[in-house]
Steps between C-alpha positions, in 0.01 A plus 500: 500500500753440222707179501791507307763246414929571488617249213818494350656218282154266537235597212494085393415432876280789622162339344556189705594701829386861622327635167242151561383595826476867433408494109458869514789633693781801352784277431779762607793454193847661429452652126785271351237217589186660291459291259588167679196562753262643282453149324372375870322864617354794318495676877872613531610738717875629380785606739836598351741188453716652740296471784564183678524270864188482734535847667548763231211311256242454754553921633478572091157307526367659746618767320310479172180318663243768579236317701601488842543148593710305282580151541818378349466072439844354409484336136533126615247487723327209413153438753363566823466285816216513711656349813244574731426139525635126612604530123630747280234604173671612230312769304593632175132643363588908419180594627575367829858550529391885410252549717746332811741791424216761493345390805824542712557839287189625659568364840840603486392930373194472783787430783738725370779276412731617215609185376364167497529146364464113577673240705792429321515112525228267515521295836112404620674286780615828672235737392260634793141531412460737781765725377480570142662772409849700602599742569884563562638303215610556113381394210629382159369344159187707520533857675243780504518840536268747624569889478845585420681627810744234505737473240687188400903560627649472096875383630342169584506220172363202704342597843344780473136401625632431821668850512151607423304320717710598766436886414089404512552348844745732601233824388148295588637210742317248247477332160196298456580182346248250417628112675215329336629464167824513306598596192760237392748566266874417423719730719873562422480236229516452070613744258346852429330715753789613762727237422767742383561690796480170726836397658613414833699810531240745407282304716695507813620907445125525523412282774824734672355847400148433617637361842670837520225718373256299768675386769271296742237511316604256226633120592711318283498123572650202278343165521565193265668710260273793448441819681264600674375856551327613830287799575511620833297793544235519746150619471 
């Protein structure tokens, strides 16, 4: 298993965030950034500056990673919740946090799943211990990737895990994801990472090409101000 982690504009904040909890990850760098992340890692791995947006830097990942499952953690992750009790326990020890991810990377390869990751937000109150994991969902902030069949749609700047997702479930009927912890970090928010490609128009052509591409397979719901994506395919 090789975890790497996507950075871009954040080398004064990575030691705090993703590079803590996995101290000896690839931080994945374009080369006009070099020299500003080699002062926080020695363990670069370089894509062209060029390459950029969620889609077309994950697929050149996958591209350069040899070991078959690669797990992609976004760089502001910042800990873990265990919310398999009355209270959420936050962990943030690399050994554990580590060995979470390669337990469910070894559950996830004996099943047969392509993809897999954790519950996305931490809610214990509507967690069910008798169901821990599912299946027909999609996950962000931490994804991993077993085998490379799939291949990451490179048209899509901001959503293209769900497109993803949607081709595991659409090719295996499953992604295993993981409800009993979460890996929390700071989505669509602060300077660096994606933030350059974010707007609300690139955000809804998206949101408009992947209802087209997947038709009733993919819900789009807004509540309170945000949108919600829904999977709907069936195992």
């Amino acid at each position: 298993m090789k975890i790497v982690i996507p950075s871009k504009g954040r080398p004064e904040v990575l030691p705090a965030k993703a590079l803590r909890l996995f101290p000896d990850a690839l931080v994945c760098v374009g080369e006009d950034e070099v020299d500003a992340y080699r002062k926080v890692s020695s363990n670069l791995l370089v894509h062209p500056a060029d390459v950029s947006g969620i889609g077309p830097l994950r697929q050149w990942v996958l591209d350069h990673i040899e070991d078959p499952c690669c797990v992609m953690v976004d760089d502001d992750v910042t800990h873990v919740y265990d919310q398999s009790g009355f209270h959420k326990r936050r962990i943030e020890d690399p050994d554990a946090v580590r060995a979470i991810v390669e337990r469910l990377a070894i559950v996830a390869g004996d099943a047969g799943a392509r993809v897999f990751g954790f519950q996305q937000a931490a809610r214990p109150m509507t967690y069910a211990n008798f169901r821990p994991f599912s299946i027909n969902t999609w996950v962000g902030g931490l994804v991993g990737v077993i085998g490379r069949e799939l291949r990451y749609d490179t048209s899509l700047l901001l959503r293209a895990d769900i497109d993803f997702c949607l081709q595991s479930l659409m090719l295996d009927r499953f992604v295993m994801v993981d409800g009993r912890y979460s890996f929390i970090h700071t989505r669509f928010g602060g300077s660096g990472g994606n933030a350059r490609q974010r707007s609300a128009e690139r955000h809804e052509q998206e949101i408009k090409y992947l209802r087209r591409k997947w038709g009733p397979y993919l819900g789009v719901e807004q509540a309170k101000g945000t949108t919600r994506i829904i999977v709907r395919v069936k195992r």
